[in-house]
CHARMM-style PDB file with segment names, atoms N, HN, CA, C and O in Angstrom:
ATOM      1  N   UNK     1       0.855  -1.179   0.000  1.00  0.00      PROA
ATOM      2  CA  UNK     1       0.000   0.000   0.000  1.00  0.00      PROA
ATOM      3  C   UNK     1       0.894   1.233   0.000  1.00  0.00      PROA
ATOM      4  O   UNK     1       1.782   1.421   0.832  1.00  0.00      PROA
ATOM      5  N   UNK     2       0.590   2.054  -0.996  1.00  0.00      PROA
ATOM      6  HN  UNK     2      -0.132   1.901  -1.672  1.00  0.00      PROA
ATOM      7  CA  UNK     2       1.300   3.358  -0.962  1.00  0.00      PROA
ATOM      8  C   UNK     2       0.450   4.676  -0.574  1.00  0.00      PROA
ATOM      9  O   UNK     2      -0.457   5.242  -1.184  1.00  0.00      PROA
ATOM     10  N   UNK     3       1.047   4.951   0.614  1.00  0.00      PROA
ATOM     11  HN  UNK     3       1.784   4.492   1.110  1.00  0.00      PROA
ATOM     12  CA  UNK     3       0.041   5.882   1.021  1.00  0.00      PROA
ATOM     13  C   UNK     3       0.493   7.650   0.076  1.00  0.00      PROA
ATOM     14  O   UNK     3       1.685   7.831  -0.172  1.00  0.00      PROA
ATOM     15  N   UNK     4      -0.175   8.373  -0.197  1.00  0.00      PROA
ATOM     16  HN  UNK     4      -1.144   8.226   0.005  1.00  0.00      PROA
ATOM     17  CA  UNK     4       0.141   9.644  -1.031  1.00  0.00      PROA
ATOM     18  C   UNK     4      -0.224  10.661  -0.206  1.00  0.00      PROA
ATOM     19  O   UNK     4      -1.314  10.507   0.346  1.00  0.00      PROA
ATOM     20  N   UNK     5       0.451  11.781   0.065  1.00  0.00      PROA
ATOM     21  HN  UNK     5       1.336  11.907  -0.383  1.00  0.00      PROA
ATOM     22  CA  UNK     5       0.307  12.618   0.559  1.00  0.00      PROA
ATOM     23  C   UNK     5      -1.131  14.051   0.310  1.00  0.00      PROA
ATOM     24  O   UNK     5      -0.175  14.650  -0.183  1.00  0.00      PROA
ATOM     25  N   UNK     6      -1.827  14.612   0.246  1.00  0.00      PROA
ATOM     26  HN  UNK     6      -2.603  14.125   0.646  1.00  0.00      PROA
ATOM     27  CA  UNK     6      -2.306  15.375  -0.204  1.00  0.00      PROA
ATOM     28  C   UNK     6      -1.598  17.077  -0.178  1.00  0.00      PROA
ATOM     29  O   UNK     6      -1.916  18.083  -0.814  1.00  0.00      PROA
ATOM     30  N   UNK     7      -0.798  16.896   0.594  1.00  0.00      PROA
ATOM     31  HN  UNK     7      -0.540  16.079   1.111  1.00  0.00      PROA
ATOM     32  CA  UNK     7       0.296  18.357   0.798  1.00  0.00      PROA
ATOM     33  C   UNK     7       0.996  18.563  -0.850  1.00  0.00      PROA
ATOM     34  O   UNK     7       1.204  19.687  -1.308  1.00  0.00      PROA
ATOM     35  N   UNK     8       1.220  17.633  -1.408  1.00  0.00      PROA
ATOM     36  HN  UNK     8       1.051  16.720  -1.036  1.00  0.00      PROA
ATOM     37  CA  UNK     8       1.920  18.099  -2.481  1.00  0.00      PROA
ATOM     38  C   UNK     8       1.125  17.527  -3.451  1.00  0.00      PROA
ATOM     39  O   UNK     8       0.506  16.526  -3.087  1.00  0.00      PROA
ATOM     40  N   UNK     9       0.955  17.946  -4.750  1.00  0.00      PROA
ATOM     41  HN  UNK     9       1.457  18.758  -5.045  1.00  0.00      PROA
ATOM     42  CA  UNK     9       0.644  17.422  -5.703  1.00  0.00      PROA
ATOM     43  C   UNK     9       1.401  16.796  -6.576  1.00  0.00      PROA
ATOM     44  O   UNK     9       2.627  16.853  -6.486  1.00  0.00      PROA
ATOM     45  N   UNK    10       0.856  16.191  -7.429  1.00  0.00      PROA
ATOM     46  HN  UNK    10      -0.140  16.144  -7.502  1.00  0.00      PROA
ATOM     47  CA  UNK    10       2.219  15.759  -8.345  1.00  0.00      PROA
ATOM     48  C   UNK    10       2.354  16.044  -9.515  1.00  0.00      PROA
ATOM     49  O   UNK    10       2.730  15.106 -10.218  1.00  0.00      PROA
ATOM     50  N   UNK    11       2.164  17.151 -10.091  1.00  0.00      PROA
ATOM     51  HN  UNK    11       1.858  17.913  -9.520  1.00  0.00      PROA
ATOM     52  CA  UNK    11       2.986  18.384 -10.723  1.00  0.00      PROA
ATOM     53  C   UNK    11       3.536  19.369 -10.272  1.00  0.00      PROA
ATOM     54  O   UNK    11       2.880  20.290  -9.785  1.00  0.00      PROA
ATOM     55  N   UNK    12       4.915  19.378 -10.344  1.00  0.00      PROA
ATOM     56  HN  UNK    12       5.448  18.630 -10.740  1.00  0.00      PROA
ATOM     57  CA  UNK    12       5.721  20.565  -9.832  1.00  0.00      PROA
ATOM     58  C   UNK    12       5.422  21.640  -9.967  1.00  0.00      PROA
ATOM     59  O   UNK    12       5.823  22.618  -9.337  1.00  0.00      PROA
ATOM     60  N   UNK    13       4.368  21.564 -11.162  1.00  0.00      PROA
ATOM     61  HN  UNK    13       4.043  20.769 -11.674  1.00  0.00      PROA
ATOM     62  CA  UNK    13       3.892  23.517 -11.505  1.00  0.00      PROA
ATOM     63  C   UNK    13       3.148  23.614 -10.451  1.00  0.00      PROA
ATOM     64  O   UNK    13       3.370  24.823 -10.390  1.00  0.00      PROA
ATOM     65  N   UNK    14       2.162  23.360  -9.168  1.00  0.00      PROA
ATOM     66  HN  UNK    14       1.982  22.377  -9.217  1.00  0.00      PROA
ATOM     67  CA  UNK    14       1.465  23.543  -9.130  1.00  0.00      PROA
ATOM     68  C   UNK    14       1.773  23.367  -7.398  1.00  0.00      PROA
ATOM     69  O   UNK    14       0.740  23.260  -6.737  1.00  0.00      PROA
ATOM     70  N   UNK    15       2.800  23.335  -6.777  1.00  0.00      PROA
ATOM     71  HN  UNK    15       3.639  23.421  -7.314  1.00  0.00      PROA
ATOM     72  CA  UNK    15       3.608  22.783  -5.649  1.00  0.00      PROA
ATOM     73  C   UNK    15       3.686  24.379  -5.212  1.00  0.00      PROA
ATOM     74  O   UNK    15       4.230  24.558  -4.122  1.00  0.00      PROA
ATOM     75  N   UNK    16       3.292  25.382  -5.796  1.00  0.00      PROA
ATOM     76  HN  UNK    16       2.850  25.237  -6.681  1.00  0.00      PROA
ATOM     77  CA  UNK    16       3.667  27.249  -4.789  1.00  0.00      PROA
ATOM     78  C   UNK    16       2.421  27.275  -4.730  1.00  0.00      PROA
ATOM     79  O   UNK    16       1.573  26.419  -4.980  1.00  0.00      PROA
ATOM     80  N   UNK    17       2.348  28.510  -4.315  1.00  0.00      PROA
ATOM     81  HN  UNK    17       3.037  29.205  -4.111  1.00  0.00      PROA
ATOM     82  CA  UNK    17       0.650  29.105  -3.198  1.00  0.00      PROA
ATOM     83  C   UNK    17       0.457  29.793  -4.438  1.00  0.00      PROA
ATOM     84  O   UNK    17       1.106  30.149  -5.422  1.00  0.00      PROA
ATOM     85  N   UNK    18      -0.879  29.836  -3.913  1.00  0.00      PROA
ATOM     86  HN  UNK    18      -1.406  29.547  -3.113  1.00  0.00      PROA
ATOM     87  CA  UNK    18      -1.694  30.156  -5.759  1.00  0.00      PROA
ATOM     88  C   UNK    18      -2.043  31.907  -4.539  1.00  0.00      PROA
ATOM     89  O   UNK    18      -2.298  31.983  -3.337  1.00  0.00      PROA
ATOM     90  N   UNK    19      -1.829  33.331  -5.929  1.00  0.00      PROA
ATOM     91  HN  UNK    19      -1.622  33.270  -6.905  1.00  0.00      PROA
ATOM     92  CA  UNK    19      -1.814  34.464  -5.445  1.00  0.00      PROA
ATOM     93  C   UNK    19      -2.541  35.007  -6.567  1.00  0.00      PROA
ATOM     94  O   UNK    19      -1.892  34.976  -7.612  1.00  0.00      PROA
ATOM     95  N   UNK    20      -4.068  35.652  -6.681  1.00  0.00      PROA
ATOM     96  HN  UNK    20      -4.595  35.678  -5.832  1.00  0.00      PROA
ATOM     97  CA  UNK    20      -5.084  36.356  -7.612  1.00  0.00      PROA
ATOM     98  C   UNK    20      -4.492  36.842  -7.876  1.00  0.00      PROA
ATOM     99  O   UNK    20      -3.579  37.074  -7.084  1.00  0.00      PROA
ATOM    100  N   UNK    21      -4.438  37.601  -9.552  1.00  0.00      PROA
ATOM    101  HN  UNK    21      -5.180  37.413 -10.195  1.00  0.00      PROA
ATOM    102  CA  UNK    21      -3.991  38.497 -10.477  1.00  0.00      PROA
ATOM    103  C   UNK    21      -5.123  39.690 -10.331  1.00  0.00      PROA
ATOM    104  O   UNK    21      -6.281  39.525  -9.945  1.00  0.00      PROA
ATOM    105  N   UNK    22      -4.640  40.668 -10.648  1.00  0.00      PROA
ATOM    106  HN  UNK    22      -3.700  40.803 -10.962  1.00  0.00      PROA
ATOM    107  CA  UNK    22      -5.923  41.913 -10.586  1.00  0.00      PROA
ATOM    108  C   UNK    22      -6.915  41.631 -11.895  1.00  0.00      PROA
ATOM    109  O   UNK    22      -7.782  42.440 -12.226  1.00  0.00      PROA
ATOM    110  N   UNK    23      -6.722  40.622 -12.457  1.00  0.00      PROA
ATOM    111  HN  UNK    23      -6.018  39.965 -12.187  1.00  0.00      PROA
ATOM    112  CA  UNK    23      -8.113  40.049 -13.204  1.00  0.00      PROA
ATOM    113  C   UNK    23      -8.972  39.117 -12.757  1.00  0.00      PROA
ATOM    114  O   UNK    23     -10.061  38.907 -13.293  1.00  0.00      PROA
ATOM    115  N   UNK    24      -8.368  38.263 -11.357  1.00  0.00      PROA
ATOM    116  HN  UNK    24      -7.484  38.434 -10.922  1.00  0.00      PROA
ATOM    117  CA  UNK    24      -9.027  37.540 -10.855  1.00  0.00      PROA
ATOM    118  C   UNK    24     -10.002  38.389  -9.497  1.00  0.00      PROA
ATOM    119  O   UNK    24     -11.094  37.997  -9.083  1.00  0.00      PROA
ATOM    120  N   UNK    25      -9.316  39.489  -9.053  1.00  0.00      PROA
ATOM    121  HN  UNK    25      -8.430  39.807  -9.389  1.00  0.00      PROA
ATOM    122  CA  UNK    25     -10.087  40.402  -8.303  1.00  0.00      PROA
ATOM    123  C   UNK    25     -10.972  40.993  -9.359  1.00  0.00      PROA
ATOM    124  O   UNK    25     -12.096  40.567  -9.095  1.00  0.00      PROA
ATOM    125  N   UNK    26     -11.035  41.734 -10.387  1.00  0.00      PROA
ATOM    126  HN  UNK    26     -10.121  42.080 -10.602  1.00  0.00      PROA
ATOM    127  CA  UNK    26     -11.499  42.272 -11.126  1.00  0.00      PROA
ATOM    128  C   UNK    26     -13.175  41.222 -11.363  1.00  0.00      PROA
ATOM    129  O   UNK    26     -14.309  41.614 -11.085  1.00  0.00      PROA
ATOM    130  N   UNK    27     -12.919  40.345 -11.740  1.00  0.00      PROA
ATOM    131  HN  UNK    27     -11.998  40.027 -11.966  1.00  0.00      PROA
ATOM    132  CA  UNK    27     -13.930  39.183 -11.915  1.00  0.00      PROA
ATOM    133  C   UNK    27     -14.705  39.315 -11.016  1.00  0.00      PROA
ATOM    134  O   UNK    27     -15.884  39.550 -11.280  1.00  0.00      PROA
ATOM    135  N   UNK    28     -14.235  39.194  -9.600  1.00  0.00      PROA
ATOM    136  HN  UNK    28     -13.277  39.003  -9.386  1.00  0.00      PROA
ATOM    137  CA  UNK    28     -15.034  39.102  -8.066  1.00  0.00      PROA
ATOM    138  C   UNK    28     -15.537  40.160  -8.080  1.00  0.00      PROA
ATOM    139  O   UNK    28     -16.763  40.157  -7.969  1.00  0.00      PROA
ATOM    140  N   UNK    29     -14.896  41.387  -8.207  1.00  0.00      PROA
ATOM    141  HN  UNK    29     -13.900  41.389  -8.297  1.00  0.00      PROA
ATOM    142  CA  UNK    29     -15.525  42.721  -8.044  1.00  0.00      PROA
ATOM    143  C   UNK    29     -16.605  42.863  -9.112  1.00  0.00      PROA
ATOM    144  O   UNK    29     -17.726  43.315  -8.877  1.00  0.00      PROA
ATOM    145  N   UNK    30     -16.342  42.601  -9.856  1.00  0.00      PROA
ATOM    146  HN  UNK    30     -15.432  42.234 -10.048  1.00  0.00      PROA
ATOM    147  CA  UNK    30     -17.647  42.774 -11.114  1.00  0.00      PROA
ATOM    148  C   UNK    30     -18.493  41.959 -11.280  1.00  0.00      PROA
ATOM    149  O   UNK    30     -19.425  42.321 -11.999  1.00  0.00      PROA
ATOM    150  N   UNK    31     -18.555  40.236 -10.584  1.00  0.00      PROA
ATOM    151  HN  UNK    31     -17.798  39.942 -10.000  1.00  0.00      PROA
ATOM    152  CA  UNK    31     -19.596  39.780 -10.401  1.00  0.00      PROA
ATOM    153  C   UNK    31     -20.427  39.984  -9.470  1.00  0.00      PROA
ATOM    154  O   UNK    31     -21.615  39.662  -9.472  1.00  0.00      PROA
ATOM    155  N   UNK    32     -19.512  40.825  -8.179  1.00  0.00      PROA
ATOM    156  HN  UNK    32     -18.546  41.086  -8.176  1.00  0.00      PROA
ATOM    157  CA  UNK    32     -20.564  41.107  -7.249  1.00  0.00      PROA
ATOM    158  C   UNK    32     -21.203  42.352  -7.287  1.00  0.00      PROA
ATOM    159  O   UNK    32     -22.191  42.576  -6.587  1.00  0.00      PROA
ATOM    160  N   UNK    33     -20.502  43.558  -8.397  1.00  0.00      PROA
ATOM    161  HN  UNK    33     -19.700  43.376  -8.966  1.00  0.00      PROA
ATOM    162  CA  UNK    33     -21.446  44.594  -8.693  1.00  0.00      PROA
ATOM    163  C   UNK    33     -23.014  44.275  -9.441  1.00  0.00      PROA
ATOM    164  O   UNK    33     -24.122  44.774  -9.243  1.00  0.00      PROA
ATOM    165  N   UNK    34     -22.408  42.937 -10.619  1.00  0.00      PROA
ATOM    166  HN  UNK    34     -21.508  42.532 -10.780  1.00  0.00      PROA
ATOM    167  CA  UNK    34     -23.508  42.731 -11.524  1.00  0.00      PROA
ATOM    168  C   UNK    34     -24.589  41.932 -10.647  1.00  0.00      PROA
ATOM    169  O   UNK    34     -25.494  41.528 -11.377  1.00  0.00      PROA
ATOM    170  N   UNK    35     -24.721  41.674  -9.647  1.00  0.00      PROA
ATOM    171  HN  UNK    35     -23.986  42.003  -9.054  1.00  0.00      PROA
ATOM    172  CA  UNK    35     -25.147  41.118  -8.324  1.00  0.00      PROA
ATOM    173  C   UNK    35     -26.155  42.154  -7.611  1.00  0.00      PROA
ATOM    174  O   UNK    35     -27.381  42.048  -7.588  1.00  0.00      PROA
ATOM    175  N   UNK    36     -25.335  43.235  -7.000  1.00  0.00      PROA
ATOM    176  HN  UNK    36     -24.339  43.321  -7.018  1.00  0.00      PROA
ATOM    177  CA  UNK    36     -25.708  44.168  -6.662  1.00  0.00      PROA
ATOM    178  C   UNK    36     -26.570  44.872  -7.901  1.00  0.00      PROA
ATOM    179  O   UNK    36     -27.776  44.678  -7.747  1.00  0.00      PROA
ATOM    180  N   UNK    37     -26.305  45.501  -8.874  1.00  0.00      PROA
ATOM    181  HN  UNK    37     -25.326  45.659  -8.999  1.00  0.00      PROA
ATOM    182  CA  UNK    37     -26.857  45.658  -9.921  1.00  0.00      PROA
ATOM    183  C   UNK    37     -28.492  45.617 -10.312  1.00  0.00      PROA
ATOM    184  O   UNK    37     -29.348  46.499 -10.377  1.00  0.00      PROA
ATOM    185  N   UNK    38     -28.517  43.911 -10.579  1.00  0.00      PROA
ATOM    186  HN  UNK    38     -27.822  43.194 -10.526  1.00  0.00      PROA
ATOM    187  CA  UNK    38     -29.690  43.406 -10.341  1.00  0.00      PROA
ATOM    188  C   UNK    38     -30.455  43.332  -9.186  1.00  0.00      PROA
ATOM    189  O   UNK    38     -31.677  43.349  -9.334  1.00  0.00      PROA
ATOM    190  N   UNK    39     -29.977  43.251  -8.026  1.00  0.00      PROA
ATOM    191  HN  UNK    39     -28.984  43.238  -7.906  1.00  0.00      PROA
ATOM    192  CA  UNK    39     -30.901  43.303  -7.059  1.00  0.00      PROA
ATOM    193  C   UNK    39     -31.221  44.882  -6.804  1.00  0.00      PROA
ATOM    194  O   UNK    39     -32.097  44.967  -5.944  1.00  0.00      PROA
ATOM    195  N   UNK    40     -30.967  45.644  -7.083  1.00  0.00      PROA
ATOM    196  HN  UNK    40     -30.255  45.575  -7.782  1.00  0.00      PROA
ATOM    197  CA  UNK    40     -31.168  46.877  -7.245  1.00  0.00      PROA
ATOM    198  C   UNK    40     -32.581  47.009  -7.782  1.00  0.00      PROA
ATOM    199  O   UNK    40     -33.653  47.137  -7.191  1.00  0.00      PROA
ATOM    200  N   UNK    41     -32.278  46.943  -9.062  1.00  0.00      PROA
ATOM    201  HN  UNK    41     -31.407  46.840  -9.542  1.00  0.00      PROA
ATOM    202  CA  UNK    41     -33.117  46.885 -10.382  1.00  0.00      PROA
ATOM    203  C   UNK    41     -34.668  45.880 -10.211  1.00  0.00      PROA
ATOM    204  O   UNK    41     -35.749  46.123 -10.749  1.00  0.00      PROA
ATOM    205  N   UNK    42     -34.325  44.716  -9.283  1.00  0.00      PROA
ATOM    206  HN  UNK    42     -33.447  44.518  -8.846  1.00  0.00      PROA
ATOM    207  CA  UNK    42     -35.300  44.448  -8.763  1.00  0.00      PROA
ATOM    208  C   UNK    42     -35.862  44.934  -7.918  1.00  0.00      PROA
ATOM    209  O   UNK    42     -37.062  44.661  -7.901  1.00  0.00      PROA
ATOM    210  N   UNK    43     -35.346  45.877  -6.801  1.00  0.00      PROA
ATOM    211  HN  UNK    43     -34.371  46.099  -6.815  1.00  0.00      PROA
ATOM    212  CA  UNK    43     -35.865  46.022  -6.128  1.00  0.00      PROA
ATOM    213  C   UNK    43     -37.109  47.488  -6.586  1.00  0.00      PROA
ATOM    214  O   UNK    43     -38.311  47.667  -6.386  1.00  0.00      PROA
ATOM    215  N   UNK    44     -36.172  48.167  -7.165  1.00  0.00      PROA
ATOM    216  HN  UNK    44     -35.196  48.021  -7.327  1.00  0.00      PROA
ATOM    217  CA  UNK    44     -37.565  49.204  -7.739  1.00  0.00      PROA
ATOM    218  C   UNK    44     -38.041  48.870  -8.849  1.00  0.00      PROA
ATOM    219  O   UNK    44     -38.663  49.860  -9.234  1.00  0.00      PROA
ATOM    220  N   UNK    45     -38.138  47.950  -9.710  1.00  0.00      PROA
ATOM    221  HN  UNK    45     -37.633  47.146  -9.397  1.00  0.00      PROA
ATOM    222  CA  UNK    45     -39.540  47.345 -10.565  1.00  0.00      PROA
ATOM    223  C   UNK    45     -40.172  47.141  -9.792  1.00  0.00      PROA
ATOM    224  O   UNK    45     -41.058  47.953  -9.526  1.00  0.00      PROA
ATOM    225  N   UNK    46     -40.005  45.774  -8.939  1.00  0.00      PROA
ATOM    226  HN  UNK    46     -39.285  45.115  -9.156  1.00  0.00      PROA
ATOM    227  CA  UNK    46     -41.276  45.284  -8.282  1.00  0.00      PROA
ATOM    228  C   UNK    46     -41.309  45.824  -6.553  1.00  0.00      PROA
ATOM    229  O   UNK    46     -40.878  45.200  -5.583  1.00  0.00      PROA
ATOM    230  N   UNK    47     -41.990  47.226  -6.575  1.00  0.00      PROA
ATOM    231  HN  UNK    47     -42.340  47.733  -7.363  1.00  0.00      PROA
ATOM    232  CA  UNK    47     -42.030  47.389  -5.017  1.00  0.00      PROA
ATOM    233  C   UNK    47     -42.865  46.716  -4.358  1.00  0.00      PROA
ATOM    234  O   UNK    47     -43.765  46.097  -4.926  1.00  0.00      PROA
ATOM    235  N   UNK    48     -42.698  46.725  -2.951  1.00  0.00      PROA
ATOM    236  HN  UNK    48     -41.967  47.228  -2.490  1.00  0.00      PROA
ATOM    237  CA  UNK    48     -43.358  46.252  -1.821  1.00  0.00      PROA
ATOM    238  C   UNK    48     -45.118  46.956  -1.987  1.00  0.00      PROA
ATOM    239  O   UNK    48     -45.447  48.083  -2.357  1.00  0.00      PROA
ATOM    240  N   UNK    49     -46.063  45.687  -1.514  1.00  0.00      PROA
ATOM    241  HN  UNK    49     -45.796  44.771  -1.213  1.00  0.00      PROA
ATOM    242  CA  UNK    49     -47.233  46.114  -1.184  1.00  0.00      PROA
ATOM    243  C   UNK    49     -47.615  46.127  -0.033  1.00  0.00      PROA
ATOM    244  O   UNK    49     -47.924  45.115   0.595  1.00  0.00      PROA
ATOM    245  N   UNK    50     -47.640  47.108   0.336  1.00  0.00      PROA
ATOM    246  HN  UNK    50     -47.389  47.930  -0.174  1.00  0.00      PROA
ATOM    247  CA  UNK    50     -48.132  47.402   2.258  1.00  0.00      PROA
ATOM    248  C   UNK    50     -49.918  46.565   2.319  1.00  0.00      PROA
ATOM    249  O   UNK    50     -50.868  46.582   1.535  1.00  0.00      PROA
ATOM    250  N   UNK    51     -49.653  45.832   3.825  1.00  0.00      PROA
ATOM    251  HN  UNK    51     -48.882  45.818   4.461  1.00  0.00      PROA
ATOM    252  CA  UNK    51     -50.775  44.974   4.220  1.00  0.00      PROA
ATOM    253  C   UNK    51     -51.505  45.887   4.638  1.00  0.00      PROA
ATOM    254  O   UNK    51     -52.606  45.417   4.927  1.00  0.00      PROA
ATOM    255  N   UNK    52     -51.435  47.155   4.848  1.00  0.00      PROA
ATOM    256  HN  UNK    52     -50.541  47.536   4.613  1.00  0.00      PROA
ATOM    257  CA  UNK    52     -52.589  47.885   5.463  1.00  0.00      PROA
ATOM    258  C   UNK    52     -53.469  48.443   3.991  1.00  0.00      PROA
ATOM    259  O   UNK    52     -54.671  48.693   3.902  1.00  0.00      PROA
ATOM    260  N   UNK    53     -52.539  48.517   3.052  1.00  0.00      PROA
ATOM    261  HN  UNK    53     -51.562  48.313   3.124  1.00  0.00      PROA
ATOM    262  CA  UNK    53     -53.202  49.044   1.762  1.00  0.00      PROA
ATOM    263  C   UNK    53     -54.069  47.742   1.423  1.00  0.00      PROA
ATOM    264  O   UNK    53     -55.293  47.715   1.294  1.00  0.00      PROA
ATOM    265  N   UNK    54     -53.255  46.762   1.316  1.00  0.00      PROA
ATOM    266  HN  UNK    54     -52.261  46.785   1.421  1.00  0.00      PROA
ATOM    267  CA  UNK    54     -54.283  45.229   0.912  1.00  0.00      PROA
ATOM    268  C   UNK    54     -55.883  44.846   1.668  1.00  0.00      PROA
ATOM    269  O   UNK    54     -56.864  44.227   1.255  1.00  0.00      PROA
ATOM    270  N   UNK    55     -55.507  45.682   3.200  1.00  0.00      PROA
ATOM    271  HN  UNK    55     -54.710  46.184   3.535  1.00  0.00      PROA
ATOM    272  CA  UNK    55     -56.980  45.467   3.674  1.00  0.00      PROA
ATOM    273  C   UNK    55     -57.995  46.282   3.246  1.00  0.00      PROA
ATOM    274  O   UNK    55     -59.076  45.711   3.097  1.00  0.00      PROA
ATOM    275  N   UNK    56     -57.953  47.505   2.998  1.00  0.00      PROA
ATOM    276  HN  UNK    56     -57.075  47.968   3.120  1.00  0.00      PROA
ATOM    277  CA  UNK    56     -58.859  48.339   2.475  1.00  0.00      PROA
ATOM    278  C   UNK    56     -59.112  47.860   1.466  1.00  0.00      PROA
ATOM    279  O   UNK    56     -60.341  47.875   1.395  1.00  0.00      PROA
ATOM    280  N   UNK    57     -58.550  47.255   0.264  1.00  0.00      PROA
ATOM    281  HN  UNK    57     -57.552  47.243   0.322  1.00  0.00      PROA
ATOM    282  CA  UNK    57     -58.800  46.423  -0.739  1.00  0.00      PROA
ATOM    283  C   UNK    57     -59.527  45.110  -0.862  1.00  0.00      PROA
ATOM    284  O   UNK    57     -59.883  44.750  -1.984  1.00  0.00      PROA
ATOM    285  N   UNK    58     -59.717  44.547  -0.068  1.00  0.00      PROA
ATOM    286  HN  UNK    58     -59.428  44.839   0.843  1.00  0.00      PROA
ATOM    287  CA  UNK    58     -59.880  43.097   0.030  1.00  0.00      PROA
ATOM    288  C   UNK    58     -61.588  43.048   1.173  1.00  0.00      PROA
ATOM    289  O   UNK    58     -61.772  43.450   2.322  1.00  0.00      PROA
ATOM    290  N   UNK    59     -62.333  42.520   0.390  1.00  0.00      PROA
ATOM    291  HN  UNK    59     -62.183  42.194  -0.544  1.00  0.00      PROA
ATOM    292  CA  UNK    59     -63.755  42.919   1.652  1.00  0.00      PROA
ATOM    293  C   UNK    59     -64.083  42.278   2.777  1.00  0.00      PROA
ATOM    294  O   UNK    59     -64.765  42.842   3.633  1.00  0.00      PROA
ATOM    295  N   UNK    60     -63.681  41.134   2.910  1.00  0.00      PROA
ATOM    296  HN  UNK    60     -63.127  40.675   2.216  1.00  0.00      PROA
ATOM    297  CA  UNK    60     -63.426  40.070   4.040  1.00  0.00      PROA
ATOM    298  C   UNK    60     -62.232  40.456   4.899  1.00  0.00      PROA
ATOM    299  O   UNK    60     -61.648  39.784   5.749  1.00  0.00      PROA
ATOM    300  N   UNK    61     -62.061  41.391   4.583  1.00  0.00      PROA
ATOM    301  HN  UNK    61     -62.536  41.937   3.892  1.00  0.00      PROA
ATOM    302  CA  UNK    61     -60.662  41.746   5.785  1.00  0.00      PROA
ATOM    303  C   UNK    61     -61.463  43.303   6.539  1.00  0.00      PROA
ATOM    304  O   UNK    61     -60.789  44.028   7.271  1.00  0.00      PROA
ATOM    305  N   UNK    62     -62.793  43.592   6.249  1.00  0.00      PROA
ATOM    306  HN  UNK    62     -63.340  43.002   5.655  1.00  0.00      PROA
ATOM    307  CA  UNK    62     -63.202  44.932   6.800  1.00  0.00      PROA
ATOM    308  C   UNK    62     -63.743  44.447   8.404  1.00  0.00      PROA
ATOM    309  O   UNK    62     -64.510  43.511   8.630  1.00  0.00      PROA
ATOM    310  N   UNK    63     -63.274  45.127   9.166  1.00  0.00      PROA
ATOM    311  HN  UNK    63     -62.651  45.888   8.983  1.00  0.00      PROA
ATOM    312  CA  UNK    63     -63.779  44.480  10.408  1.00  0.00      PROA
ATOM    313  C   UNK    63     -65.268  44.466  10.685  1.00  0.00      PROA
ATOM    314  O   UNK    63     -66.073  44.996   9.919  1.00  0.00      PROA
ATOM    315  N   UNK    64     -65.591  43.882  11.737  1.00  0.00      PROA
ATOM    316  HN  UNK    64     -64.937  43.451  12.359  1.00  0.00      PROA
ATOM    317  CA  UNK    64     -66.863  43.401  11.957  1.00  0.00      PROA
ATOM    318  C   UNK    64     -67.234  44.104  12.980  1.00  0.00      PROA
ATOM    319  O   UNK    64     -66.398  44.211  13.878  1.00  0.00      PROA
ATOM    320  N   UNK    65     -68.818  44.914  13.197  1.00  0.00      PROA
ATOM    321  HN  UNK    65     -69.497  44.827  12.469  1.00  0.00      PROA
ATOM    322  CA  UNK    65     -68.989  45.273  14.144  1.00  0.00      PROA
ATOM    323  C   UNK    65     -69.784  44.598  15.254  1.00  0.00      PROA
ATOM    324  O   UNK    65     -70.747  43.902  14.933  1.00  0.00      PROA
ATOM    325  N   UNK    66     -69.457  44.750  16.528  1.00  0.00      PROA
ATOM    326  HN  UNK    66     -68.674  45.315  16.788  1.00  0.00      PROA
ATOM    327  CA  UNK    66     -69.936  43.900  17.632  1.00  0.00      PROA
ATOM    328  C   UNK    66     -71.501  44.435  17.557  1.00  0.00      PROA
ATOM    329  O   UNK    66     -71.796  45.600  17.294  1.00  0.00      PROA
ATOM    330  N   UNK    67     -72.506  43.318  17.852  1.00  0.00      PROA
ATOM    331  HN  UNK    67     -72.266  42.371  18.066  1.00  0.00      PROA
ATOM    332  CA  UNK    67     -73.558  43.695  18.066  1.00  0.00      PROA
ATOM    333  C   UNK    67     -74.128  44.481  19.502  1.00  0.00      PROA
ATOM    334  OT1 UNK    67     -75.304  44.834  19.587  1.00  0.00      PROA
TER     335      UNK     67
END
């Protein structure tokens, strides 16, 4: 049985610490703008409907008066 280490690989190219290029930040930064972006964009197309507006709307939600 040969046991293998997982500390090293076995290509020498690939045996140093891996360090992002400013295109690999660039990527991160711009997928998380295009992220931000859209949730933006969603958020004022589809605004919020307030439940107090929905009751005045809706006729089974008008309260009932006590006899």
């Amino acid at each position: 049985i040969v046991v293998v280490s997982l500390h090293r690989d076995f290509q020498t190219s690939s045996w140093g610490m891996y360090y992002p290029t400013k295109w690999d930040w660039m990527t991160y930064i711009g997928t998380l703008g295009f992220f931000m972006a859209a949730f933006f964009l969603f958020i004022r197309i589809l605004p919020m409907i307030s439940i107090f507006e929905m009751r005045t709307l809706l006729p089974e939600a008008k309260e009932v008066k006590a006899e």
